[in-house]
N, C-alpha and C positions, 0 to 999 in steps of 0.2 A: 523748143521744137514742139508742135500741138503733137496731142496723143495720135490722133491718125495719121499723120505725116511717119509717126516713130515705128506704129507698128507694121507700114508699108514697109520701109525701108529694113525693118526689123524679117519681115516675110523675103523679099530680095536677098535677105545676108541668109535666111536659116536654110530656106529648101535647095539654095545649090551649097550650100555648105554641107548637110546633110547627103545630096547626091555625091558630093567628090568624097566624103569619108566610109562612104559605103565600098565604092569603085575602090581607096585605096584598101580597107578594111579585106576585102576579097581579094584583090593582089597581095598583101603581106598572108595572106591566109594558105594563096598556092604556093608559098615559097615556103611553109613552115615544116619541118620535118615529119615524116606520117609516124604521128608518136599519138596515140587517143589522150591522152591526158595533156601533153600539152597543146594540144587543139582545144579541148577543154575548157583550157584555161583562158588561152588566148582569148576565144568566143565569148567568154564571160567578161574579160575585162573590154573585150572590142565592144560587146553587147552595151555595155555600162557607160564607156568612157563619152562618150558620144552628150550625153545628157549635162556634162559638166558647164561648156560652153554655153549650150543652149540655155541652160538654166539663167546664165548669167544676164544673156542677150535678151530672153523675155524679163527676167527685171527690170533690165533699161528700158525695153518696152513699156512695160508698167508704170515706169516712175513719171511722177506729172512733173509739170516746169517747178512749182511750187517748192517740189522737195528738189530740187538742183540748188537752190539759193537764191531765185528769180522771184 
Protein backbone atom coordinates (compact mmCIF):
# COMPACT_ATOMS: atom_id res chain seq x y z
CA UNK A 1 0.00 0.00 0.00
CA UNK A 2 1.85 3.67 -1.05
CA UNK A 3 2.59 5.75 1.85
CA UNK A 4 -0.19 8.16 1.16
CA UNK A 5 -2.80 5.84 0.69
CA UNK A 6 -1.57 4.44 4.40
CA UNK A 7 -1.65 7.58 6.20
CA UNK A 8 -5.26 8.60 4.74
CA UNK A 9 -6.63 5.48 5.93
CA UNK A 10 -4.37 5.85 8.97
CA UNK A 11 -6.11 9.50 9.60
CA UNK A 12 -9.91 7.72 9.13
CA UNK A 13 -8.99 5.03 11.68
CA UNK A 14 -7.16 7.77 14.50
CA UNK A 15 -9.59 10.87 14.78
CA UNK A 16 -12.87 8.84 15.30
CA UNK A 17 -11.05 6.49 17.19
CA UNK A 18 -9.73 9.04 19.38
CA UNK A 19 -13.44 10.87 19.38
CA UNK A 20 -15.23 7.54 20.76
CA UNK A 21 -12.41 6.97 23.48
CA UNK A 22 -12.78 10.42 24.59
CA UNK A 23 -16.92 10.08 24.74
CA UNK A 24 -16.34 6.65 26.52
CA UNK A 25 -13.33 8.04 28.58
CA UNK A 26 -16.12 10.77 30.22
CA UNK A 27 -18.90 8.32 30.61
CA UNK A 28 -16.66 5.57 32.72
CA UNK A 29 -15.57 8.98 34.46
CA UNK A 30 -19.29 9.99 35.64
CA UNK A 31 -19.87 6.54 36.90
CA UNK A 32 -16.69 6.53 39.03
CA UNK A 33 -17.05 7.03 42.79
CA UNK A 34 -16.56 10.90 44.04
CA UNK A 35 -13.32 9.56 45.80
CA UNK A 36 -10.28 12.50 44.59
CA UNK A 37 -7.67 10.06 44.30
CA UNK A 38 -9.29 7.71 42.50
CA UNK A 39 -10.40 10.23 39.83
CA UNK A 40 -6.86 10.89 40.03
CA UNK A 41 -5.86 8.01 39.01
CA UNK A 42 -8.30 6.98 36.74
CA UNK A 43 -7.36 10.53 34.59
CA UNK A 44 -3.89 9.64 34.54
CA UNK A 45 -4.17 6.37 33.23
CA UNK A 46 -7.25 7.53 30.88
CA UNK A 47 -4.82 10.52 30.01
CA UNK A 48 -2.04 7.92 28.96
CA UNK A 49 -3.69 4.92 27.66
CA UNK A 50 -5.11 6.53 24.78
CA UNK A 51 -1.48 6.99 23.11
CA UNK A 52 -0.63 3.15 23.20
CA UNK A 53 -2.78 2.19 20.07
CA UNK A 54 -2.05 5.28 18.39
CA UNK A 55 1.56 4.80 18.71
CA UNK A 56 1.21 1.60 17.01
CA UNK A 57 -1.22 2.76 14.06
CA UNK A 58 1.34 5.56 13.15
CA UNK A 59 4.15 3.06 12.87
CA UNK A 60 2.13 1.26 10.39
CA UNK A 61 1.75 4.56 8.97
CA UNK A 62 5.25 4.99 8.68
CA UNK A 63 6.45 1.79 7.64
CA UNK A 64 7.03 1.73 3.73
CA UNK A 65 6.19 -1.42 1.48
CA UNK A 66 9.95 -2.11 1.54
CA UNK A 67 10.08 -3.14 5.21
CA UNK A 68 6.72 -5.37 4.78
CA UNK A 69 8.93 -7.88 2.77
CA UNK A 70 7.72 -6.37 -0.66
Amino acid sequence: MPPRVKKLVGLFILLPGIGAYLLAAMLIADRLPDFWFLKLLYFIVAGVAWAIPAHYLMRWMEKDASQNGK
